[in-house]
C-alpha positions in Angstrom: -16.8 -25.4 -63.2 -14.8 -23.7 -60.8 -11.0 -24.7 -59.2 -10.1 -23.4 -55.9 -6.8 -24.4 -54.3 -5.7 -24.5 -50.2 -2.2 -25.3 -49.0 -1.7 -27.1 -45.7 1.3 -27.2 -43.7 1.8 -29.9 -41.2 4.6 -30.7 -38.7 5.2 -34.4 -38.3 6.5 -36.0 -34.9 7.5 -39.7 -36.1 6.7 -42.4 -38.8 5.0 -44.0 -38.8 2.3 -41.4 -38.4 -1.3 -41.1 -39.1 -2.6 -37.7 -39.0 -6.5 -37.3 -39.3 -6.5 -34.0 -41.6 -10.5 -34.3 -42.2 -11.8 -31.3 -40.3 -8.8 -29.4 -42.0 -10.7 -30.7 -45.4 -14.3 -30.1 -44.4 -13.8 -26.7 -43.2 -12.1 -25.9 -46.2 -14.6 -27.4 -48.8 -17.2 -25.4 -46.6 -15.6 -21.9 -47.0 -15.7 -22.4 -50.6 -19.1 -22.9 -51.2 -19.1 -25.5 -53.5 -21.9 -27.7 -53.8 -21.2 -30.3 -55.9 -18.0 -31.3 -57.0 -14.8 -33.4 -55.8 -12.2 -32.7 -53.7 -8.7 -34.1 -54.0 -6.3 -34.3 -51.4 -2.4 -34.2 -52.5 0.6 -34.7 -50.7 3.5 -33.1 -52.1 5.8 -35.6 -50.9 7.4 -39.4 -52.2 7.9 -40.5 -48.5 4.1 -39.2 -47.3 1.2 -40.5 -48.3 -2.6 -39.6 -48.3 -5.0 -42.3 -47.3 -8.5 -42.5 -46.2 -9.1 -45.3 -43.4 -10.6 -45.0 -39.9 -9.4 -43.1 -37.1 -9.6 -46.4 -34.4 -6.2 -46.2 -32.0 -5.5 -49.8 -32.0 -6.1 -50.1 -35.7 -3.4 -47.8 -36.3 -0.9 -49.3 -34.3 -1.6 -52.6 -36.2 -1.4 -50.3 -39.8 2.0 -49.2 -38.3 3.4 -52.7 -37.8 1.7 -54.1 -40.7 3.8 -51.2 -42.8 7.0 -52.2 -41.0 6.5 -56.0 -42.0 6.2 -55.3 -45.1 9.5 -52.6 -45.6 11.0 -52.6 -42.5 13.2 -49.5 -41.4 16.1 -52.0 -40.5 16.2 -53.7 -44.1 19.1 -52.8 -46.8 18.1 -50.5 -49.6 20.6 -49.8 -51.8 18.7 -46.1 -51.8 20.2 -45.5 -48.2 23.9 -46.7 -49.9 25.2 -43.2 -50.0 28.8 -45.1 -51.6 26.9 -46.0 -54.2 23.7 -43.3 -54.6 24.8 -40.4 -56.6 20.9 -38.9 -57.8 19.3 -37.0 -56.2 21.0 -36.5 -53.2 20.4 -33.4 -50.7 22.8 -31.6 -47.7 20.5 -33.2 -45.1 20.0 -36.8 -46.7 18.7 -39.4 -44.8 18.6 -43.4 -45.4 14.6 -43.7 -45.8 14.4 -46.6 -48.4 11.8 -48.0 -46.8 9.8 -44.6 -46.5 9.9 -45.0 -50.3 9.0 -48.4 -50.8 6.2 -48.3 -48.1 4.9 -45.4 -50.0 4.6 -47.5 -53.1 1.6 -49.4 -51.7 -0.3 -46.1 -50.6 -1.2 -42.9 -52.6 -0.3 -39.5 -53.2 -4.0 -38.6 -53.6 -7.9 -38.9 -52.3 -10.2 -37.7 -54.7 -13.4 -37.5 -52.1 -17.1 -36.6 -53.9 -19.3 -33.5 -52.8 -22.8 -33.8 -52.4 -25.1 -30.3 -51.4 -22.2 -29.3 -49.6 -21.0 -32.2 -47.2 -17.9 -34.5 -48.1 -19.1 -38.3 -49.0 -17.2 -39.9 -46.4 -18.7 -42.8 -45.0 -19.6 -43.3 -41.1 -16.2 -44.4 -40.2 -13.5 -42.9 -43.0 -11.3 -40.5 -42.1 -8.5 -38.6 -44.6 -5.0 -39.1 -43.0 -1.6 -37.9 -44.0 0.7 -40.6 -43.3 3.8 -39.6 -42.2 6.9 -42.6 -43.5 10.2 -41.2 -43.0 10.6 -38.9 -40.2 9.3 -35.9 -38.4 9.4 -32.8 -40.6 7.1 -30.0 -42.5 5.1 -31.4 -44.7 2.8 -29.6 -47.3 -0.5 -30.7 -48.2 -2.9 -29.1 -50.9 -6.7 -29.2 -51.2 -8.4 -28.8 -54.5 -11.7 -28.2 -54.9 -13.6 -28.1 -58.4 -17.3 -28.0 -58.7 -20.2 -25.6 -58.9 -22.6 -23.6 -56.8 
């Protein structure tokens, strides 16, 4: 079985965000060759996910308001308490608690099957990087193991 690895860099513009990333995926797992195998799609980050869902506008307005229901940016979290936060804090810190806690319900990861070649995604699923805190670079990587 071989392992081949592909780094993605990505510049966000707001969060939420859904960014389809799917050609980025299919024309890597094409240069590789592979022809059966897996795929997995990892985001690097605790405040970005990786989900697969479809790629319909008004369906992702109502995935960005159903994430903001559910940890809304204007809540308290004592995360964004920089009085009382003393771990792992950085020069340019931000209060995203709810980036955090909305990434709790989604994944890090896709792990999307190969078949002679082609991706198994089905008619409608697309691979997104969600963006939940705000615009920045993000890094995404590709894996692919299989065979020939």
């Amino acid at each position: 079985m071989l392992a081949l690895t592909n780094r993605l860099l990505l510049e966000t513009t707001r969060a939420p965000e859904f960014i389809d990333i799917t050609q980025r995926v299919v024309e890597f797992v094409g240069s590789t060759g592979i022809k059966s195998g897996f795929v997995v799609v990892f985001s690097k980050h605790t405040t970005a996910a990786i989900k697969i869902n479809e790629n319909e506008p008004l369906l992702l307005q109502d995935m960005e308001r159903f994430l903001e229901r559910l940890a809304s940016q204007n809540g308290y979290y004592q995360h964004n308490d920089f009085t009382l936060r003393t771990v792992n804090m950085t020069e340019d810190e931000c209060p995203n608690g709810h980036a955090h806690c909305q990434h709790l319900l989604m994944s890090t990861s896709e792990t999307i099957p190969i078949v002679d070649g082609e991706l198994q995604l089905g008619r409608w699923q697309r691979v997104f990087l969600v963006e939940l805190d705000r615009p920045r670079t993000r890094e995404v990587v590709f894996q692919v193991l299989g065979e020939y």
